[in-house]
Backbone as XML, in Angstrom:
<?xml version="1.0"?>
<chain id="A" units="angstrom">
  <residue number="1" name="UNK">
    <atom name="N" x="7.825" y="11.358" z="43.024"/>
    <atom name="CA" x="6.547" y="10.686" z="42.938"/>
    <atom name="C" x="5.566" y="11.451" z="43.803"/>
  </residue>
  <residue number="2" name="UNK">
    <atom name="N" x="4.442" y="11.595" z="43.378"/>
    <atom name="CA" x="3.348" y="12.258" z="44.008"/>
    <atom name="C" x="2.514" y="11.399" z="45.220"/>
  </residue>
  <residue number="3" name="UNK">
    <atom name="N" x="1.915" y="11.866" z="45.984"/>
    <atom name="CA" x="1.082" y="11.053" z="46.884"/>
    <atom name="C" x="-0.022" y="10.466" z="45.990"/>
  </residue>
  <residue number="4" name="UNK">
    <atom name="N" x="-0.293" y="11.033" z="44.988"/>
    <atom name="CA" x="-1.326" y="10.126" z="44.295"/>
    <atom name="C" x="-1.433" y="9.304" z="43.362"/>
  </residue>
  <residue number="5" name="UNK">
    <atom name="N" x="-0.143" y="9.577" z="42.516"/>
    <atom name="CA" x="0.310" y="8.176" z="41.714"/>
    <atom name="C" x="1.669" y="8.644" z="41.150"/>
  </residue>
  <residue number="6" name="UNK">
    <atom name="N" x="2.175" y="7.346" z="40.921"/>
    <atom name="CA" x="3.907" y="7.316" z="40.538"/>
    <atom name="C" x="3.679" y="8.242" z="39.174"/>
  </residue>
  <residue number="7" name="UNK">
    <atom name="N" x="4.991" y="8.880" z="38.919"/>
    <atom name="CA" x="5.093" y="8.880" z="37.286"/>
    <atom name="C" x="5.204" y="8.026" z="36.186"/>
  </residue>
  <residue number="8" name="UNK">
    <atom name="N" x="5.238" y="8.600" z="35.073"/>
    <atom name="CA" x="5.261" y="7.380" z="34.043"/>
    <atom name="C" x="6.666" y="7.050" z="33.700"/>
  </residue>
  <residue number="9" name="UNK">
    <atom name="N" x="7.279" y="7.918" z="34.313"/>
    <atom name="CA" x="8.952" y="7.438" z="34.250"/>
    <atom name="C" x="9.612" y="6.720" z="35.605"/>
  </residue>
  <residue number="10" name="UNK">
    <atom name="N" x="8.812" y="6.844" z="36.402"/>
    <atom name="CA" x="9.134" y="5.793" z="37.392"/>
    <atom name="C" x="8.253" y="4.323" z="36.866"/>
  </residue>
  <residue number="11" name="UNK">
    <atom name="N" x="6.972" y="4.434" z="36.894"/>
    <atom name="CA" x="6.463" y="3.332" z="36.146"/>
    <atom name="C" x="6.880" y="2.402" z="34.983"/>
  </residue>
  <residue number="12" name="UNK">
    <atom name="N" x="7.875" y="3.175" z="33.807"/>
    <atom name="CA" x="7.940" y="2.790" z="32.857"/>
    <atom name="C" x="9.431" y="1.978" z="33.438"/>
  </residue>
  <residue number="13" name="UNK">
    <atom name="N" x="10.110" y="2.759" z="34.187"/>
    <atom name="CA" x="11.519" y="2.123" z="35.018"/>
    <atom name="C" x="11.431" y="1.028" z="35.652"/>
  </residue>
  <residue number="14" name="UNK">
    <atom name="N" x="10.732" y="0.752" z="36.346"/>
    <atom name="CA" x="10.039" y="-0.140" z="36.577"/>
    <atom name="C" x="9.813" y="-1.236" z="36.050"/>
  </residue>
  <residue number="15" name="UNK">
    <atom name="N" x="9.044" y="-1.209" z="35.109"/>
    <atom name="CA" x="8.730" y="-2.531" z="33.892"/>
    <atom name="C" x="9.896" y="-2.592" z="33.163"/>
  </residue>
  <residue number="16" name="UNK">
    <atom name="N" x="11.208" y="-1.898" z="33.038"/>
    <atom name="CA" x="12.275" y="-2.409" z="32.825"/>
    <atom name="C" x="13.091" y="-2.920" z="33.994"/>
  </residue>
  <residue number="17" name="UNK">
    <atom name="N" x="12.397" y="-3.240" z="34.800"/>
    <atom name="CA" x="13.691" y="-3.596" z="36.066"/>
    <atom name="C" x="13.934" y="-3.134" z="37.142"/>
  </residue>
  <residue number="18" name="UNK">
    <atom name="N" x="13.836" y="-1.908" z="37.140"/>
    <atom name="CA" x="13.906" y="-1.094" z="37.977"/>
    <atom name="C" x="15.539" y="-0.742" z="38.110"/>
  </residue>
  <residue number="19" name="UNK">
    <atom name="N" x="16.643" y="-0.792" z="37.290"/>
    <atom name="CA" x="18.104" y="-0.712" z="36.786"/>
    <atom name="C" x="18.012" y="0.466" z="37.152"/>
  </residue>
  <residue number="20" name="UNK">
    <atom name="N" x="17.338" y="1.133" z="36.573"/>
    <atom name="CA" x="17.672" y="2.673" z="36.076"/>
    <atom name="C" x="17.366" y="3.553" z="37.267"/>
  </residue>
  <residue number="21" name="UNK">
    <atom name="N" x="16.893" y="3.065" z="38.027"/>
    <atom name="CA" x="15.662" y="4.005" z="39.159"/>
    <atom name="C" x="16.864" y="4.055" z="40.044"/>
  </residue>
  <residue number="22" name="UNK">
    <atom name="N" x="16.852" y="5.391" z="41.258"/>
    <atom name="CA" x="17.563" y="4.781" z="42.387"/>
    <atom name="C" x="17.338" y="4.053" z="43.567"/>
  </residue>
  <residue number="23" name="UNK">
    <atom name="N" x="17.618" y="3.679" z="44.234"/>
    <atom name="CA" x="17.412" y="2.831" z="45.288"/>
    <atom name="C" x="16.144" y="3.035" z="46.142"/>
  </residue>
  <residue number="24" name="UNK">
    <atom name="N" x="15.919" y="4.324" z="46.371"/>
    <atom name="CA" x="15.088" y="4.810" z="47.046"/>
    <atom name="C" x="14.002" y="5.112" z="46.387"/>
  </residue>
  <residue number="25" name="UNK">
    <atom name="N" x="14.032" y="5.224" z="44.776"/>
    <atom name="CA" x="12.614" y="5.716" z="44.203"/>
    <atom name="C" x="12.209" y="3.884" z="44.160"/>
  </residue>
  <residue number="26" name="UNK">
    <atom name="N" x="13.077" y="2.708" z="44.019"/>
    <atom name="CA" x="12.505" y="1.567" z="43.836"/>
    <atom name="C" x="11.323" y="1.402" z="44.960"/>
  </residue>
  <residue number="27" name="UNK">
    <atom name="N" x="12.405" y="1.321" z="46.611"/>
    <atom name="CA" x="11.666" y="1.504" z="47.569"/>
    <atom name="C" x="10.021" y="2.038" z="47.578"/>
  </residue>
  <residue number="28" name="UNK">
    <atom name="N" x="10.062" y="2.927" z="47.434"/>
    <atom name="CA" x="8.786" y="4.517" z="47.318"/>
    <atom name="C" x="8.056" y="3.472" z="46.498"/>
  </residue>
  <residue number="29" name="UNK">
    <atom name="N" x="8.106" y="3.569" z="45.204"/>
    <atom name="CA" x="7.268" y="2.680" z="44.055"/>
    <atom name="C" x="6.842" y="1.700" z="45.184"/>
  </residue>
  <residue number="30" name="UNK">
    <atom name="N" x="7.891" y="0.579" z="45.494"/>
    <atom name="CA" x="7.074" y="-0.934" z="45.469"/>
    <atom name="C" x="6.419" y="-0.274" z="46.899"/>
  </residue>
  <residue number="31" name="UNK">
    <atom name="N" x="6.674" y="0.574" z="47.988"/>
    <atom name="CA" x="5.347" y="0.892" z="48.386"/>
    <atom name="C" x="3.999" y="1.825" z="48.890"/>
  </residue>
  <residue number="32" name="UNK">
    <atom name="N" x="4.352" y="2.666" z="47.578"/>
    <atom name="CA" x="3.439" y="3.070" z="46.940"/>
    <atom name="C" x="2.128" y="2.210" z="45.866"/>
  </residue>
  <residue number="33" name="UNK">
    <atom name="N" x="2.907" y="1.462" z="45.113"/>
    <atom name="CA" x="2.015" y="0.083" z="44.272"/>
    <atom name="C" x="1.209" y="-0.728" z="45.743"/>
  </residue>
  <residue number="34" name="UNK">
    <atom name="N" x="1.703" y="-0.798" z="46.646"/>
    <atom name="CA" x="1.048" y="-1.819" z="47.505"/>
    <atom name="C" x="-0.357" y="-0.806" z="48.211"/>
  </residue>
  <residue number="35" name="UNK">
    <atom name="N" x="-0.557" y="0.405" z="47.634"/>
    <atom name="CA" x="-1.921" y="1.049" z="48.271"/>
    <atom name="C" x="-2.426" y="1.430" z="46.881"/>
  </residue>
  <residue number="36" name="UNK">
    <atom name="N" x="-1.852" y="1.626" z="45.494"/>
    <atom name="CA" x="-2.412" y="2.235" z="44.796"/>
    <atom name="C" x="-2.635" y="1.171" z="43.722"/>
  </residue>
  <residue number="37" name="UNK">
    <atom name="N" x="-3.882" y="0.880" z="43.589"/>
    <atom name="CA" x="-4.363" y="-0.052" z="42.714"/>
    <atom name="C" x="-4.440" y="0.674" z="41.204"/>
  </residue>
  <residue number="38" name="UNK">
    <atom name="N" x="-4.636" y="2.038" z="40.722"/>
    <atom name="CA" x="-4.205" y="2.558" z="39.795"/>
    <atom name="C" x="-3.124" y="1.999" z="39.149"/>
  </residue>
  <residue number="39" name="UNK">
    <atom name="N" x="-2.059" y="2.528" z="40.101"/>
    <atom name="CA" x="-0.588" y="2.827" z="39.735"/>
    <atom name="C" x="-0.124" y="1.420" z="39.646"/>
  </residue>
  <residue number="40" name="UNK">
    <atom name="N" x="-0.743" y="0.153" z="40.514"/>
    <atom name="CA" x="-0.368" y="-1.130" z="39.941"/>
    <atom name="C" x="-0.837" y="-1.593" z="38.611"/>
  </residue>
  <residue number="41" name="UNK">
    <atom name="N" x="-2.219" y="-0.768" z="38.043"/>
    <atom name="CA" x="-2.490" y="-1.107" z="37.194"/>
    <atom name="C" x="-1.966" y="-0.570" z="35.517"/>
  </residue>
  <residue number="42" name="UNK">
    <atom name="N" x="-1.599" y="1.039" z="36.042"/>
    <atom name="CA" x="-0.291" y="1.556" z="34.832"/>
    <atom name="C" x="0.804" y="0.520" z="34.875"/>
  </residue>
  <residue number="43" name="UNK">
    <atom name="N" x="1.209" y="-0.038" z="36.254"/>
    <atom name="CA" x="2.940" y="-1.029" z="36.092"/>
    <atom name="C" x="2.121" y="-2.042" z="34.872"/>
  </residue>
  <residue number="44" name="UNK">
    <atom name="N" x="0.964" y="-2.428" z="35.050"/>
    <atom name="CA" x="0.695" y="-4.089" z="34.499"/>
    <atom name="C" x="0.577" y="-3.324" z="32.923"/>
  </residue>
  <residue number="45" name="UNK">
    <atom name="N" x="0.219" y="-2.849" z="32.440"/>
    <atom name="CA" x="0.024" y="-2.132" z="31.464"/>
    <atom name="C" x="1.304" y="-1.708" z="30.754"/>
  </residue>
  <residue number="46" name="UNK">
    <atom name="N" x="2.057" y="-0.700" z="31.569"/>
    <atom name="CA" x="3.631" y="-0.775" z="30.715"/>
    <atom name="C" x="4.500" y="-1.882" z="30.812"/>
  </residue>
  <residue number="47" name="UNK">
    <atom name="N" x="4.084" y="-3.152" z="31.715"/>
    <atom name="CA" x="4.924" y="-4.584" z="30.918"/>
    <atom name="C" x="4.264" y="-4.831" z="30.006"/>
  </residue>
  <residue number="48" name="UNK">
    <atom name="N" x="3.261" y="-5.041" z="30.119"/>
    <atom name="CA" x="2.648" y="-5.789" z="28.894"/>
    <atom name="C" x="3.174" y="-5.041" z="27.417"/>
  </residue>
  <residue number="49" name="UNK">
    <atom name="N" x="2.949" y="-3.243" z="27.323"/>
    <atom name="CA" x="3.547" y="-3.202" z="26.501"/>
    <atom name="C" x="4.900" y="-2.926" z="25.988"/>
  </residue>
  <residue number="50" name="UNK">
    <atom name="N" x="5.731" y="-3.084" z="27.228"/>
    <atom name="CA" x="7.236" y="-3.156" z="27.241"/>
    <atom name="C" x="7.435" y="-4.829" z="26.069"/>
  </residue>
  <residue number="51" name="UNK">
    <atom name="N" x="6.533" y="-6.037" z="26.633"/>
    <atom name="CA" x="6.682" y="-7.086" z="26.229"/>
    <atom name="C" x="6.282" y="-7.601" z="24.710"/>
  </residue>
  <residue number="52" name="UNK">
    <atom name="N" x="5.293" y="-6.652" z="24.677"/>
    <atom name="CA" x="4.621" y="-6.194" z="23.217"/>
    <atom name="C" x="5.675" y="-5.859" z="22.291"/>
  </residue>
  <residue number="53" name="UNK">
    <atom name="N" x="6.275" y="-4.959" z="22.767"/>
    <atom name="CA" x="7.738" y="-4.198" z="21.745"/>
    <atom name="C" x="8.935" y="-5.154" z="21.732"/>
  </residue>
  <residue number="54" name="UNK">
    <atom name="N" x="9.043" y="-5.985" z="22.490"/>
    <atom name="CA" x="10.450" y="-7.107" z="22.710"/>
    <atom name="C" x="9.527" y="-7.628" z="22.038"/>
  </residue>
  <residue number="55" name="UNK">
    <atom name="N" x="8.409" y="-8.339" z="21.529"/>
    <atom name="CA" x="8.035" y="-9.809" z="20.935"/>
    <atom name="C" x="8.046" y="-8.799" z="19.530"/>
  </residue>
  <residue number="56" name="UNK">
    <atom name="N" x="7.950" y="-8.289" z="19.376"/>
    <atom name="CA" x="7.813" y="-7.224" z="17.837"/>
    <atom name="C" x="9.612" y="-7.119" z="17.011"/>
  </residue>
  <residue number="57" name="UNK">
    <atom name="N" x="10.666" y="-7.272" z="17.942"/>
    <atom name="CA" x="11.715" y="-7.110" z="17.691"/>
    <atom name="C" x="12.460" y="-8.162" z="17.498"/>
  </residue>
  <residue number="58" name="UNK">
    <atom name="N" x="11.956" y="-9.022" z="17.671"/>
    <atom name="CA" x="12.267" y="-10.364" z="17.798"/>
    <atom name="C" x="12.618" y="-11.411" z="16.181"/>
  </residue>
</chain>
């Protein structure tokens, strides 16, 4: 992860759970999200359309 915003594969890991991530990139993320109002706003964005694709499959 960069000092200036997460990736989209940590982000997207994330809005699944954070399962996949390791321990330490969870860490980093949740606080990294707590200064970067961006990067909280990519997380809100890939649930929504994480949740988009589960209500589509349904």
């Amino acid at each position: 992860m960069s000092v200036e915003h997460a990736s989209m594969r940590i982000i997207e890991g994330c809005a699944r759970g954070g399962t996949d991530l390791a321990a330490d990139e969870v860490w980093a993320v949740e606080a990294h999200l707590e200064a970067r109002r961006v990067c909280r706003d990519r997380l809100s964005a890939a649930v929504d359309d994480s949740l988009d694709q589960r209500d589509h499959t349904r």
